[in-house]
KEBAPA-899477 format. One record per residue (C-alpha): residue number from 1; residue in one letter; chain; x, y, z. Coordinates in Angstrom, 1 decimal, padded with zeros to 4 digits, always signed. Each point is the difference from the previous one (the first is absolute). Layout:
# residues N
pt k->NUM&r->a&c->A&x->X&y->Y&z->Z;
...
END
This chain:
# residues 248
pt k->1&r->x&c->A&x->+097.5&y->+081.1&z->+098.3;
pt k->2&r->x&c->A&x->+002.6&y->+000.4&z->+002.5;
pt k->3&r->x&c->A&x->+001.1&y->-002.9&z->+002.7;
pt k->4&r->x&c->A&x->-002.6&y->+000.5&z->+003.2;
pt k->5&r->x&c->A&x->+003.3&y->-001.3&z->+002.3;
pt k->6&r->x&c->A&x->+001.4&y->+003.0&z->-001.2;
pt k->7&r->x&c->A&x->+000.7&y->+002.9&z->+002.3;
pt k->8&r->x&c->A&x->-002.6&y->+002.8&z->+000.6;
pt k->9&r->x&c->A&x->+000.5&y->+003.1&z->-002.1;
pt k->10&r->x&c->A&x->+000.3&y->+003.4&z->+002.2;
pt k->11&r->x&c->A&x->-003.1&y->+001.3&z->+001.7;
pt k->12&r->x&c->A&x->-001.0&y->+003.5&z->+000.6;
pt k->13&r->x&c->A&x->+001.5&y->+003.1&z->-001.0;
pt k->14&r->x&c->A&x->+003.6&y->-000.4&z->-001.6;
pt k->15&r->x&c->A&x->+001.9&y->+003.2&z->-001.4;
pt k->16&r->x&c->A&x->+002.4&y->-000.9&z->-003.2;
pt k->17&r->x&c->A&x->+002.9&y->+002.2&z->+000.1;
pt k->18&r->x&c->A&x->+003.2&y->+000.0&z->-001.6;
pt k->19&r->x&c->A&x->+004.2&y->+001.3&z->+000.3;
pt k->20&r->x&c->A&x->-001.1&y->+001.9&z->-002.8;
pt k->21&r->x&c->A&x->-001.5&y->+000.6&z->-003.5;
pt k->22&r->x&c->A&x->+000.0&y->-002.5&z->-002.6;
pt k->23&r->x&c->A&x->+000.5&y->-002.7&z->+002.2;
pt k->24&r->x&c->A&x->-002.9&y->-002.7&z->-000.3;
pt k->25&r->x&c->A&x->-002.4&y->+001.4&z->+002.3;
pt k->26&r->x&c->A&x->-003.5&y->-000.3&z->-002.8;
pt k->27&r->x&c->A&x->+000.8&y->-003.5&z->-000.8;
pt k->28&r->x&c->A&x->+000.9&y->-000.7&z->+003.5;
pt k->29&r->x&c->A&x->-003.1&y->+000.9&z->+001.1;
pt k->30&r->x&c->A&x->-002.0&y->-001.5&z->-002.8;
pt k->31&r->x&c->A&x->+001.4&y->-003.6&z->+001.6;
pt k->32&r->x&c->A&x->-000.5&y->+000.5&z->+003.2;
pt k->33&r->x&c->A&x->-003.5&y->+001.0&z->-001.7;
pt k->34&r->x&c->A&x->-000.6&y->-003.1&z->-002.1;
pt k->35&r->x&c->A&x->+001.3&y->-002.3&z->+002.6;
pt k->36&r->x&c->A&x->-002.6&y->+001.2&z->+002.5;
pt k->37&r->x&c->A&x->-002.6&y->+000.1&z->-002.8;
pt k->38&r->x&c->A&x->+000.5&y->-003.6&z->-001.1;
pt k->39&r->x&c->A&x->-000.6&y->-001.3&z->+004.1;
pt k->40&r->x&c->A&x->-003.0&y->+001.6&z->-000.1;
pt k->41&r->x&c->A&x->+000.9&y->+003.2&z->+001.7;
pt k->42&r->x&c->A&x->-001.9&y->+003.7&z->-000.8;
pt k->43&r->x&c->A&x->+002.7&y->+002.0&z->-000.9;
pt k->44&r->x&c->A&x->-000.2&y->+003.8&z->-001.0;
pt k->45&r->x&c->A&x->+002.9&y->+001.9&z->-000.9;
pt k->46&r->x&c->A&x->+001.4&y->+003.5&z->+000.5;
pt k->47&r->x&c->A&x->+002.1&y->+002.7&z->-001.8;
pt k->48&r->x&c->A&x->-000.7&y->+002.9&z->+002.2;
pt k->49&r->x&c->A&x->+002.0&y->+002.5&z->-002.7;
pt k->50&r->x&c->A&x->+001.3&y->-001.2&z->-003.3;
pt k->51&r->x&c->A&x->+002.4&y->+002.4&z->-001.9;
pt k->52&r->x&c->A&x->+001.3&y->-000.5&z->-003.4;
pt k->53&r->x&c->A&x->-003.7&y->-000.8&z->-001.6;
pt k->54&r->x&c->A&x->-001.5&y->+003.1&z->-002.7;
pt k->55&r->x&c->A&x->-003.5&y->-001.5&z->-000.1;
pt k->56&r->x&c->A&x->-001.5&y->-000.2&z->-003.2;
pt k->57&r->x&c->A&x->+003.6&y->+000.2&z->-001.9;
pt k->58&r->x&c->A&x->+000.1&y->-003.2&z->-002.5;
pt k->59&r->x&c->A&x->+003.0&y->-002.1&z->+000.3;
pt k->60&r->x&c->A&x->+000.9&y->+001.5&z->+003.6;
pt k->61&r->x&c->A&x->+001.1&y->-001.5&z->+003.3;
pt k->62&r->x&c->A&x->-002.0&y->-003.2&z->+001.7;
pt k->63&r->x&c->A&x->-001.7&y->+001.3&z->+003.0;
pt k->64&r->x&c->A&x->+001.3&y->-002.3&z->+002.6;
pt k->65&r->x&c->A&x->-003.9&y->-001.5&z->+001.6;
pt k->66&r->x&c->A&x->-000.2&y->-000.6&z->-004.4;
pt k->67&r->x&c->A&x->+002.2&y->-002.2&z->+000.5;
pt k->68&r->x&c->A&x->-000.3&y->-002.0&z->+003.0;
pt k->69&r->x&c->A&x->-003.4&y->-000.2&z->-001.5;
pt k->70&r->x&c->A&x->+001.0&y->-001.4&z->-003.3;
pt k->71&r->x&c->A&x->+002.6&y->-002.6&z->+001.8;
pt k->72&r->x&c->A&x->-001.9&y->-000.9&z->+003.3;
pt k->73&r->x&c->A&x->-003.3&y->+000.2&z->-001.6;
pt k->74&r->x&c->A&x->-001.1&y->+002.1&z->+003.3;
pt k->75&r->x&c->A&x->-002.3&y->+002.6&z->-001.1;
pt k->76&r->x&c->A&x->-000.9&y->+001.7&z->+003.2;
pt k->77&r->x&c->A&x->+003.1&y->+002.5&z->-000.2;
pt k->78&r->x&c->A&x->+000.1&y->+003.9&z->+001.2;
pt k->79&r->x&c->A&x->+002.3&y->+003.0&z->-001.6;
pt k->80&r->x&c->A&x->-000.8&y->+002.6&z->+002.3;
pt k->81&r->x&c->A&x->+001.8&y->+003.0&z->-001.7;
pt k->82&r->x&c->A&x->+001.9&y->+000.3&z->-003.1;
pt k->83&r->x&c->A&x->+003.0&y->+002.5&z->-001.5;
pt k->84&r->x&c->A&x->+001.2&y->-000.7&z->-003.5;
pt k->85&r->x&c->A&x->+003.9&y->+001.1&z->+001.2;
pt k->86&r->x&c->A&x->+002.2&y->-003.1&z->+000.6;
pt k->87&r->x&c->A&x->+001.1&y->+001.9&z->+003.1;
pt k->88&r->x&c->A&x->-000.8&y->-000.4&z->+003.7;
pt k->89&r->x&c->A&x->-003.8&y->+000.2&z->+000.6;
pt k->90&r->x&c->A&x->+001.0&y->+003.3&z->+002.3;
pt k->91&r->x&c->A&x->+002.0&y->+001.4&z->-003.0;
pt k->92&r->x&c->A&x->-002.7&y->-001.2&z->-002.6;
pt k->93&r->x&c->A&x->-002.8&y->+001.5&z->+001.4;
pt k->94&r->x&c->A&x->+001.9&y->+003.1&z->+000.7;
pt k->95&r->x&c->A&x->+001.2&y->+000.2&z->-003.6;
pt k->96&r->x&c->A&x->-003.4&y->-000.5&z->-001.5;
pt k->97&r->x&c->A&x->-001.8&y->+002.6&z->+002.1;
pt k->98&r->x&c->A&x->-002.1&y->-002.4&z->+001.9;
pt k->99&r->x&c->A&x->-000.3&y->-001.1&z->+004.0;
pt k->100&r->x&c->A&x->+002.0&y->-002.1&z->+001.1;
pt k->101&r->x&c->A&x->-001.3&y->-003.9&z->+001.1;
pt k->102&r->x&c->A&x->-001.7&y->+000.0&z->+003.4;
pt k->103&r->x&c->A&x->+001.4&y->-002.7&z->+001.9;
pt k->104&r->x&c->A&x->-002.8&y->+000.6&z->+002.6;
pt k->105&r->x&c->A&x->-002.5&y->-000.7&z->-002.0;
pt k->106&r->x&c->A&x->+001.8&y->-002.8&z->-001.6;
pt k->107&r->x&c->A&x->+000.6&y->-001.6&z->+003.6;
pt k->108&r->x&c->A&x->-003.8&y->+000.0&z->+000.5;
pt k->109&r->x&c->A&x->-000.8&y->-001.3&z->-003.4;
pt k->110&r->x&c->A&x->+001.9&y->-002.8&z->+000.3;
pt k->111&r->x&c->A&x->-001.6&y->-001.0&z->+002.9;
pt k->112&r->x&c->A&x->-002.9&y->+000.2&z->-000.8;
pt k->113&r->x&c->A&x->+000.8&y->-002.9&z->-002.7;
pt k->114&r->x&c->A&x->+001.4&y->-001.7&z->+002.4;
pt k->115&r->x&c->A&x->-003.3&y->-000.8&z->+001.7;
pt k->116&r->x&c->A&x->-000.9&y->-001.8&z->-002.9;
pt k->117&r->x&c->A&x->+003.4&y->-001.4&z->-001.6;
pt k->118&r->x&c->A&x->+001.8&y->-003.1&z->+001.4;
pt k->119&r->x&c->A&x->+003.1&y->+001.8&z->-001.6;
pt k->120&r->x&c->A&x->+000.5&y->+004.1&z->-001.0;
pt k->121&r->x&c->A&x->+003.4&y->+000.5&z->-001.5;
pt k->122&r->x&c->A&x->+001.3&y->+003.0&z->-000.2;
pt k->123&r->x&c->A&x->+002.4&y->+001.2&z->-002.2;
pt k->124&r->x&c->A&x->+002.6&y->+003.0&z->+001.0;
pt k->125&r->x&c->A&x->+001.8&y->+002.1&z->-003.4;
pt k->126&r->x&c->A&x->+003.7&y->-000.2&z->-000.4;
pt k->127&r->x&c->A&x->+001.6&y->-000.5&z->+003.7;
pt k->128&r->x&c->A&x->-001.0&y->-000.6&z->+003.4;
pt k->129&r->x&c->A&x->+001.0&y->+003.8&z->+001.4;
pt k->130&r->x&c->A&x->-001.3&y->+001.8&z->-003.8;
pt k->131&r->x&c->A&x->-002.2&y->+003.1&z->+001.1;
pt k->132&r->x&c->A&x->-003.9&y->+000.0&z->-001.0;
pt k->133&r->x&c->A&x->-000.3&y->+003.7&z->+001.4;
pt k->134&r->x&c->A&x->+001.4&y->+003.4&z->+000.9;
pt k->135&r->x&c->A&x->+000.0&y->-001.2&z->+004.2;
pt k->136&r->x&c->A&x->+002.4&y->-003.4&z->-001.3;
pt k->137&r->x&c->A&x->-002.9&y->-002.4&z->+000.4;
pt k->138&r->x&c->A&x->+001.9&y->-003.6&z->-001.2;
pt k->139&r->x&c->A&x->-001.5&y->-003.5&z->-000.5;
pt k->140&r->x&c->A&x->+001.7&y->-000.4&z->+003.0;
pt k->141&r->x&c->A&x->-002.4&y->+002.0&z->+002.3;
pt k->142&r->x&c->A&x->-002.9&y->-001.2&z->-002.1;
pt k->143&r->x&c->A&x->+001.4&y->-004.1&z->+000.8;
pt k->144&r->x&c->A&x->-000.2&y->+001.6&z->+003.7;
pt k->145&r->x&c->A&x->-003.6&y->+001.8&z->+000.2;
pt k->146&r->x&c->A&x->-001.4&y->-003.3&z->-001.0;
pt k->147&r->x&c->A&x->+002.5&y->-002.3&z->+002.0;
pt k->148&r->x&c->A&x->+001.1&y->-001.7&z->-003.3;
pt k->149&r->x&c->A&x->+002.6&y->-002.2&z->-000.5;
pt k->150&r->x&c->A&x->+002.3&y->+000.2&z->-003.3;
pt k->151&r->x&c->A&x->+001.4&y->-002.2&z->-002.8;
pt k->152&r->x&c->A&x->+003.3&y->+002.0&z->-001.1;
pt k->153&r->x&c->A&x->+000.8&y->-000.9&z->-003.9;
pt k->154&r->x&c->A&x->+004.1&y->+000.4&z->-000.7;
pt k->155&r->x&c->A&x->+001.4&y->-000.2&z->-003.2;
pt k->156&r->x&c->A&x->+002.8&y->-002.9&z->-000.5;
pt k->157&r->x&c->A&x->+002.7&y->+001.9&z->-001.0;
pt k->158&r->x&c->A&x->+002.9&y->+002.0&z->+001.1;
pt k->159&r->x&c->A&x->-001.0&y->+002.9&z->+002.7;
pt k->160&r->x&c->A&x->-002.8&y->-001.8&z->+000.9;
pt k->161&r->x&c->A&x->+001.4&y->-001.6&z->+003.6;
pt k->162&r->x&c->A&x->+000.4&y->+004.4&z->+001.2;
pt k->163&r->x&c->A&x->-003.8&y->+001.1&z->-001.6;
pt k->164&r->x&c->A&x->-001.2&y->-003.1&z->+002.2;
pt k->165&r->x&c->A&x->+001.8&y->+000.1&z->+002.8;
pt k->166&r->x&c->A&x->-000.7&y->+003.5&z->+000.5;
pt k->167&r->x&c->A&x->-004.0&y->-000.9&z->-001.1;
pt k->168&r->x&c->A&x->+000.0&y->-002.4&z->+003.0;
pt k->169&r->x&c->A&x->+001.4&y->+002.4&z->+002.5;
pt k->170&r->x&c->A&x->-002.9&y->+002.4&z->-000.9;
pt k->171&r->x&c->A&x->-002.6&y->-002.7&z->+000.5;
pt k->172&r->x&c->A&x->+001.7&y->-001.1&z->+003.1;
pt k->173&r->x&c->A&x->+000.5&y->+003.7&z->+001.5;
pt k->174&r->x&c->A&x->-003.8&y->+000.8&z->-000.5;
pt k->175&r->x&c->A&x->-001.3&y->-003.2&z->+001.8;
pt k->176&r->x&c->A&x->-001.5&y->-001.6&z->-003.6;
pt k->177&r->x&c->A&x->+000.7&y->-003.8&z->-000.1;
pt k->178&r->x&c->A&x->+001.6&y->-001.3&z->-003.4;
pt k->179&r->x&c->A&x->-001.8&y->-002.8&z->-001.5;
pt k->180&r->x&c->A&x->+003.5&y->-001.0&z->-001.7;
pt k->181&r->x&c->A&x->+002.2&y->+001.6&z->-003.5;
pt k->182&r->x&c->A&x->-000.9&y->-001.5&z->-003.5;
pt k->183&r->x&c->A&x->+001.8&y->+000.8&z->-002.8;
pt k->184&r->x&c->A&x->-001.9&y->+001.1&z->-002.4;
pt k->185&r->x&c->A&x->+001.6&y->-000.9&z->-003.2;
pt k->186&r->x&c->A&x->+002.7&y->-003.0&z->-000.2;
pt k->187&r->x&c->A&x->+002.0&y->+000.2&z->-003.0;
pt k->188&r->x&c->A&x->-000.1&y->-002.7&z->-002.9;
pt k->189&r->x&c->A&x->+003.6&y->-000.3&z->+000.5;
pt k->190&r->x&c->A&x->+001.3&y->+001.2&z->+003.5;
pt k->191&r->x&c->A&x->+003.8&y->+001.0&z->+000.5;
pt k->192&r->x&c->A&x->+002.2&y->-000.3&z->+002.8;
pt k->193&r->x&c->A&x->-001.9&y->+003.1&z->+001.9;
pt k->194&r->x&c->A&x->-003.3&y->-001.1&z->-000.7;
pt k->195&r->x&c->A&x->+001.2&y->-003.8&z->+001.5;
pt k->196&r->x&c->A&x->+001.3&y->+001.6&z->+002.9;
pt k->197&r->x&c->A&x->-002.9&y->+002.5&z->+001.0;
pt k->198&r->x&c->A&x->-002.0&y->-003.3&z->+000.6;
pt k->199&r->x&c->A&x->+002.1&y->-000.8&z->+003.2;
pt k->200&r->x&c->A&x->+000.6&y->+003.9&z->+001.1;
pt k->201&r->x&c->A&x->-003.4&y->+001.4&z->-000.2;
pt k->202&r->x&c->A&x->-000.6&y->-003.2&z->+002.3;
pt k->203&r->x&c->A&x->+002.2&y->+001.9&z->+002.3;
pt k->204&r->x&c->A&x->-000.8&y->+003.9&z->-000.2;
pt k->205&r->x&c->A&x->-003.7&y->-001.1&z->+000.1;
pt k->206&r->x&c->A&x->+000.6&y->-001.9&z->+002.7;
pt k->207&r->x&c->A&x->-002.1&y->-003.4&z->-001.2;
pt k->208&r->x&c->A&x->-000.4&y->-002.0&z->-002.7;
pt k->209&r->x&c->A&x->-000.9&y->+001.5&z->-003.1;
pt k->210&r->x&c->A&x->-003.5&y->-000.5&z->-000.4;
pt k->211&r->x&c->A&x->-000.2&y->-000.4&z->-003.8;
pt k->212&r->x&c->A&x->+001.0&y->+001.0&z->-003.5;
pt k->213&r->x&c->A&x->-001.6&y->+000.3&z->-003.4;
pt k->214&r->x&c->A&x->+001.8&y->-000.1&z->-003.4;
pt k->215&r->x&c->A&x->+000.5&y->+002.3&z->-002.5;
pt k->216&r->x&c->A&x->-003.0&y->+000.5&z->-002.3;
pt k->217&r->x&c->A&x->-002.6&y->-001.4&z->+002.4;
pt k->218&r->x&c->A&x->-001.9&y->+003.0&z->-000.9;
pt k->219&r->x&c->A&x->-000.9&y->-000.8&z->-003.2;
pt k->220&r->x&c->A&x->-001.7&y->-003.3&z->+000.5;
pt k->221&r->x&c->A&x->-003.3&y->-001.3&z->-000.5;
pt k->222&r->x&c->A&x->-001.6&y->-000.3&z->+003.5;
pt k->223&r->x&c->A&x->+000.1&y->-004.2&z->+000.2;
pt k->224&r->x&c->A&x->+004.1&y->+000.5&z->-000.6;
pt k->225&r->x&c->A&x->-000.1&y->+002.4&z->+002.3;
pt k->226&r->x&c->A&x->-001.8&y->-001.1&z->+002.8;
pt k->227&r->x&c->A&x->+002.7&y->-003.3&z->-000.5;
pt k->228&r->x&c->A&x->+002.6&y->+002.3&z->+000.6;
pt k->229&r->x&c->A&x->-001.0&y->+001.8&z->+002.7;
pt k->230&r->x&c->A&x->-000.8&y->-003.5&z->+001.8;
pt k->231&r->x&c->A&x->+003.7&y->-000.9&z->-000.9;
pt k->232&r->x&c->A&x->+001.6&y->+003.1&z->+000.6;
pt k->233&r->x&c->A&x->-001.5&y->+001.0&z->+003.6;
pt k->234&r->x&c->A&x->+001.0&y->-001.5&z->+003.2;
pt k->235&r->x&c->A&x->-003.3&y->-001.4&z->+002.4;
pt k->236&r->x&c->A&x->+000.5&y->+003.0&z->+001.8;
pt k->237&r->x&c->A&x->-001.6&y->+001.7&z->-002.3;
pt k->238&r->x&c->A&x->-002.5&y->-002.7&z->-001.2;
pt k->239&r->x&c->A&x->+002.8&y->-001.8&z->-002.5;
pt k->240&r->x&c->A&x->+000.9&y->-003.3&z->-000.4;
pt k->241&r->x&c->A&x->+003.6&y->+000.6&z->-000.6;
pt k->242&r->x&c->A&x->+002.3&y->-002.8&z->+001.5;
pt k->243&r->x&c->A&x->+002.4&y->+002.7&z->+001.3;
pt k->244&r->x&c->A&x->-001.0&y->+003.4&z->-001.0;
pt k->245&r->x&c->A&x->+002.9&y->+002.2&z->-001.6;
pt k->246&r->x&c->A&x->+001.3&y->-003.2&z->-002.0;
pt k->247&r->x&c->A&x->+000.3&y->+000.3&z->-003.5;
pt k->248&r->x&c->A&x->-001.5&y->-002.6&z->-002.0;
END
């Protein structure tokens, strides 16, 4: 159970996006998941196009809603289109010979859960500005069709204060209000770079960072988990983290 003084977790419709691939965004969004979960929330969660995934193919890729579903134990979760290329959803689609996502009809589908859910999550592939179809449709425009705000996961490491700084411009420039940066995965043993990002994503974001998770949180049972996503996320994003973007 988690503390009832304890900050709300987000409400509504919140878009998951990243400064790139590979950056934290599943687990991210499987604590932001669990957390609302454990207070009681209905949360549903959405991959409107997952690339990378051959279905049926043993010993393949993880499709991401697998598992925020095996570490948030939230099982209303929605893939809405699937490539098995580890390329843009755009390029996927267009490689395999199939249509590409439609962000339309995405927009409408997750509103429509949203009449029902206290939280729908909604998590983008690779970067904020990646393409999902021929006419350049991004996470971006879908965060703005349905008036969205975004978490941004960073990585920790060098070239991460550019990719987020230039992330947060983009939100900023399309009107899309930032819920705060996490960093997705905090090394084991962080060097000097790693130390210092703390304090200068701070200042390319232009507030605090809102949380961090460490390395391997993906591959814990969902009691560890749900520990550390309390620990690692701020209250602005329904943590109980004494000063989010502190390492422990």
């Amino acid at each position: 159970m988690t503390d009832p003084a304890a900050p709300p977790a987000p409400r509504g419709i919140v878009v998951v996006t990243g400064t790139g691939t590979g950056v934290g965004k599943t687990v991210v969004t499987a604590a932001l998941a669990a957390i609302a979960q454990a207070r009681g929330a209905r949360v549903a969660v959405v991959k409107p196009a997952q690339t990378g995934v051959r279905t049926g193919v043993p010993g393949g890729d993880t499709p991401d809603v697998d598992a925020v579903r095996r570490l948030a134990g939230v099982t209303d979760t929605h893939e809405l289109a699937r490539f098995p290329d580890p390329l843009s959803p755009e390029a996927a689609a267009r490689t395999a010979g199939l249509p590409p996502p439609d962000m339309g009809a995405a927009a409408d589908y997750v509103r429509k859960l949203a009449e029902s859910r206290d939280l729908v999550l909604v998590e983008g592939a690779g970067g904020l500005l990646v393409r999902y179809d021929p006419e350049g449709t991004t996470i971006a425009d879908l965060a703005v069709e349905l008036g969205a705000p975004a978490v941004v996961v960073a990585a920790a490491g060098l070239g991460t204060l550019n990719h987020t700084a230039l992330t947060c411009e983009a939100l900023a420039a399309r009107g899309i209000i930032s819920k705060g940066v996490v960093i997705g995965s905090w090394p084991r043993q962080p060097g000097l770079a790693e130390l210092a990002n703390l304090t200068d994503l701070a200042v390319v974001a232009g507030e605090p960072i809102a949380g961090l998770l460490p390395e391997g949180s993906g591959i814990l049972g969902r009691t560890e988990f749900l520990a550390i996503a309390l620990a690692g996320l701020g209250p602005r994003l329904g943590g109980e983290a004494a000063r989010a973007g502190a390492p422990a």
